[in-house]
N, C-alpha and C positions, 0 to 999 in steps of 0.2 A: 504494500500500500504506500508505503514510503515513498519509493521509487516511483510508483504513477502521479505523485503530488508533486515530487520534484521537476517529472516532467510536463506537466500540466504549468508550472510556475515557470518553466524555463518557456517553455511555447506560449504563454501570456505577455512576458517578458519580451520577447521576441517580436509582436505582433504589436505593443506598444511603443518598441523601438523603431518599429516599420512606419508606423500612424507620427511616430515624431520627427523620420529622417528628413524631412521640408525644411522643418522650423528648424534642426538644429544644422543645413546647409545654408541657411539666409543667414542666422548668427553666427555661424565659421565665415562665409563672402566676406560680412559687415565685418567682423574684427581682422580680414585679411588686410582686405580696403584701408581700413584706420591705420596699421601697421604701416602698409605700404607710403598712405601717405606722410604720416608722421617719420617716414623713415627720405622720404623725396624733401619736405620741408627741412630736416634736421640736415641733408646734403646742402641744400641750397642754404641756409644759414651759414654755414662751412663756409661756403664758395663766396659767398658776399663779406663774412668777415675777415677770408683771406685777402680780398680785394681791397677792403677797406684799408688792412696795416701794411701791405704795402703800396698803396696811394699815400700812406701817414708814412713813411719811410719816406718816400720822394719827396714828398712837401718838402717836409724836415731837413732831406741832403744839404741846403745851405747852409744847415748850421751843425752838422755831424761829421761833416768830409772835414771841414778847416779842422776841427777841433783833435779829428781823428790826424789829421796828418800832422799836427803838433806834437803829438803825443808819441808818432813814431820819430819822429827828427830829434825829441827829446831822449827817444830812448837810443836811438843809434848814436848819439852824442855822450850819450852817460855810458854805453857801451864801449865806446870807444878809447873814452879817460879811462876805464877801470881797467883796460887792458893794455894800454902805455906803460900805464906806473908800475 
């Protein structure tokens, strides 16, 4: 008796996962959907805020190159004493 109740529950089971395959391929689409595009916004975020710091690097090069090329003419000059003496 066991065994025909189990299968009775298993083919119930069964036949209410059939009556629900719809509903739960519309709710797997919709959160494919959502991923996909939360995952195409999160790339383009990416992409515009790489664009954005290096546009803010360019701006800035007028005041980064001089500073930067100070910095090595100071250091090939203090390289230079330290290895005379």
């Amino acid at each position: 008796m066991k065994t025909f109740l189990k299968v009775l529950i298993i083919i119930a089971l069964a036949i209410v996962a059939v009556k629900l395959l719809p509903l739960t391929l519309v709710v797997g689409g919709l959160l494919a959907a959502g991923v996909a595009l939360l995952a195409v916004i999160g790339v383009s975020m990416l992409a515009i805020g790489t664009c954005l710091g290096l546009g803010l690097i360019a701006l800035l090069s007028p005041l980064w190159l001089p500073v930067l090329a100070l910095i090595g003419i100071v250091m090939l000059v203090k390289r230079h004493n330290r290895s005379v003496a």
